[in-house]
C-alpha positions as CSV (number, residue, x, y, z in Angstrom):
1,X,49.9,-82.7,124.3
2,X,47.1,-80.5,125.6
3,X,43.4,-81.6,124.9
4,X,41.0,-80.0,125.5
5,X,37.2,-81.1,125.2
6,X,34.3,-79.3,123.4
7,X,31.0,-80.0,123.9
8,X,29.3,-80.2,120.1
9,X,25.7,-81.5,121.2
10,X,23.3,-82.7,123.5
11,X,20.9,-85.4,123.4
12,X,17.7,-85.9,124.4
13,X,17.3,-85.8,128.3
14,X,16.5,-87.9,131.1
15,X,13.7,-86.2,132.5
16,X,12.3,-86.7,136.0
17,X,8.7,-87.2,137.4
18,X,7.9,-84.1,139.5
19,X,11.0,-82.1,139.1
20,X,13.1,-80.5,136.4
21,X,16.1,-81.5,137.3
22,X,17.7,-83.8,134.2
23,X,20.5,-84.9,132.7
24,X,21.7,-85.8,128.8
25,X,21.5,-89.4,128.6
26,X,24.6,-88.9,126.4
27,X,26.6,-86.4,124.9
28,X,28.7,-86.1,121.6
29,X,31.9,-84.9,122.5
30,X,35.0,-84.0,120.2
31,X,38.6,-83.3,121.3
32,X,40.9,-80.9,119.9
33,X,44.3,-81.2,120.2
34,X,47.5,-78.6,120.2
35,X,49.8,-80.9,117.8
36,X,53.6,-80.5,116.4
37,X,53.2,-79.0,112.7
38,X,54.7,-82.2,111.6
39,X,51.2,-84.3,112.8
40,X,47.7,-84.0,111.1
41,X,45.1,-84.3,113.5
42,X,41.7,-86.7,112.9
43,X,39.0,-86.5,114.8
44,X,35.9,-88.8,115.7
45,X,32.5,-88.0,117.2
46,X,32.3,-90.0,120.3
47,X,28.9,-90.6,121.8
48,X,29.5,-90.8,125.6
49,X,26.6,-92.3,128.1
50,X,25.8,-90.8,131.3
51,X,28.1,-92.6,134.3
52,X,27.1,-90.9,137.3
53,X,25.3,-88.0,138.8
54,X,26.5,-86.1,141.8
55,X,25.4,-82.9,143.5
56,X,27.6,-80.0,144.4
57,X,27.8,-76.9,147.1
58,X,29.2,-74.2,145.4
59,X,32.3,-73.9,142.8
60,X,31.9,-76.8,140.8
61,X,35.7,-77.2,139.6
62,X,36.2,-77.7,143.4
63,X,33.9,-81.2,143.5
64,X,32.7,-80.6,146.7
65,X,29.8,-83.3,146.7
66,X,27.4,-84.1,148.8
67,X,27.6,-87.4,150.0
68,X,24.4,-89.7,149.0
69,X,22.0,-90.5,152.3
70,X,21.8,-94.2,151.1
71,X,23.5,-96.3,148.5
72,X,22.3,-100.0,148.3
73,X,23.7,-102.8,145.5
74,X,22.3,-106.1,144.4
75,X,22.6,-108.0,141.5
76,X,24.9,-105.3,139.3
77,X,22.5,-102.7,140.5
78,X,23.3,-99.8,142.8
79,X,20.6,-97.4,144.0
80,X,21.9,-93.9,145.6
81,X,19.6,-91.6,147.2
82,X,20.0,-87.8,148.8
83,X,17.8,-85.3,150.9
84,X,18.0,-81.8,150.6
85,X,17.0,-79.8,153.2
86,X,14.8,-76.6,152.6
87,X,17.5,-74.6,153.6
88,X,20.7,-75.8,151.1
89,X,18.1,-76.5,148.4
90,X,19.2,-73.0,146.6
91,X,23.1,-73.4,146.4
92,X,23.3,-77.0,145.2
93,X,24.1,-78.4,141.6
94,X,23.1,-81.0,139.6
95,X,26.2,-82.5,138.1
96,X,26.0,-85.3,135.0
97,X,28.9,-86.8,134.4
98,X,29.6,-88.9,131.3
99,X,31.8,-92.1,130.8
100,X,35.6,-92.0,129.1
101,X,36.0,-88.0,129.6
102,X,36.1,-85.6,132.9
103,X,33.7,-83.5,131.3
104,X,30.5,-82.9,133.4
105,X,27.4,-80.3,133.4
106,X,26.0,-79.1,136.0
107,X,22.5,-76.9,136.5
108,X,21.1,-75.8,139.9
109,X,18.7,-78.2,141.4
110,X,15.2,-77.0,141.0
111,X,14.5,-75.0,144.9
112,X,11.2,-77.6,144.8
113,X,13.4,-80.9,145.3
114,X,13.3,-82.6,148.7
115,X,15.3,-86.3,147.3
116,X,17.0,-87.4,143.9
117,X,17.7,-90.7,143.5
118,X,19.9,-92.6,140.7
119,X,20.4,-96.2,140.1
120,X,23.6,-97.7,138.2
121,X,24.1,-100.7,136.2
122,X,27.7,-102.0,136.4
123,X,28.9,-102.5,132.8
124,X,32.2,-104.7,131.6
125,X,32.8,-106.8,134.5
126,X,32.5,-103.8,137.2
127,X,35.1,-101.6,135.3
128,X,32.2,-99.2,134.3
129,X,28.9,-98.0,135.6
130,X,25.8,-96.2,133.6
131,X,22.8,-94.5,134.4
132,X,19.6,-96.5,134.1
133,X,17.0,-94.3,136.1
134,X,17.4,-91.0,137.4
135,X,14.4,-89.3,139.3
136,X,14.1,-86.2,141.9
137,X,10.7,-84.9,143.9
């Protein structure tokens, strides 16, 4: 069965201190599905929380990331920082990406930002991770 996920609207975003860089602290999402004529599809609005933000170099269905400068856990916490160079600063994206789908939107990152950082709570024993703080200067 082929899905395939539409975005139906955004939420208020996470905003940053000195940057506009941001990501939806949630989405709604909605799935629509290519069924047998026999079936009745039913759909639900699912509410999905930000999981993770990553940065990309260009094509973003190729997920080439840049890898985090430093990435430091305690206590169900992780904190992961990048730098950005003046030079890349123009070709990189800003990739939010929500829990329970492998949908993700990206926007370039603002020319003006020199570090992002992003810290993680670990949620259901470790089996799942949201965003609690995400900020870029």
């Amino acid at each position: 069965m082929k899905k395939t996920i539409l975005l139906l609207a955004l939420s208020m975003f996470v905003t940053t201190s000195h940057s506009s860089a941001s990501c939806p602290p949630s989405i709604d999402v909605s799935i629509a599905v290519d069924r047998p004529s026999s079936f009745t599809a039913h759909n639900t609005k699912n509410r999905l929380n930000l999981s993770d933000v990553d940065f990309l170099v260009g094509d973003p269905s190729l997920s080439n990331k840049i890898e985090p400068g430093q990435r430091v856990s305690k206590n169900g916490i992780t904190e992961i920082r990048w730098g950005f160079d003046r030079e890349s600063r123009s070709s990189i994206l800003l990739a939010c990406r929500y829990n329970g789908t492998r949908v993700f939107l990206t926007q370039p990152l603002p020319e003006n930002t020199s570090w992002c950082r992003v810290r993680q709570q670990e949620l259901e024993g470790g089996t799942r991770v949201e965003v609690i703080d995400f900020s870029c200067r």
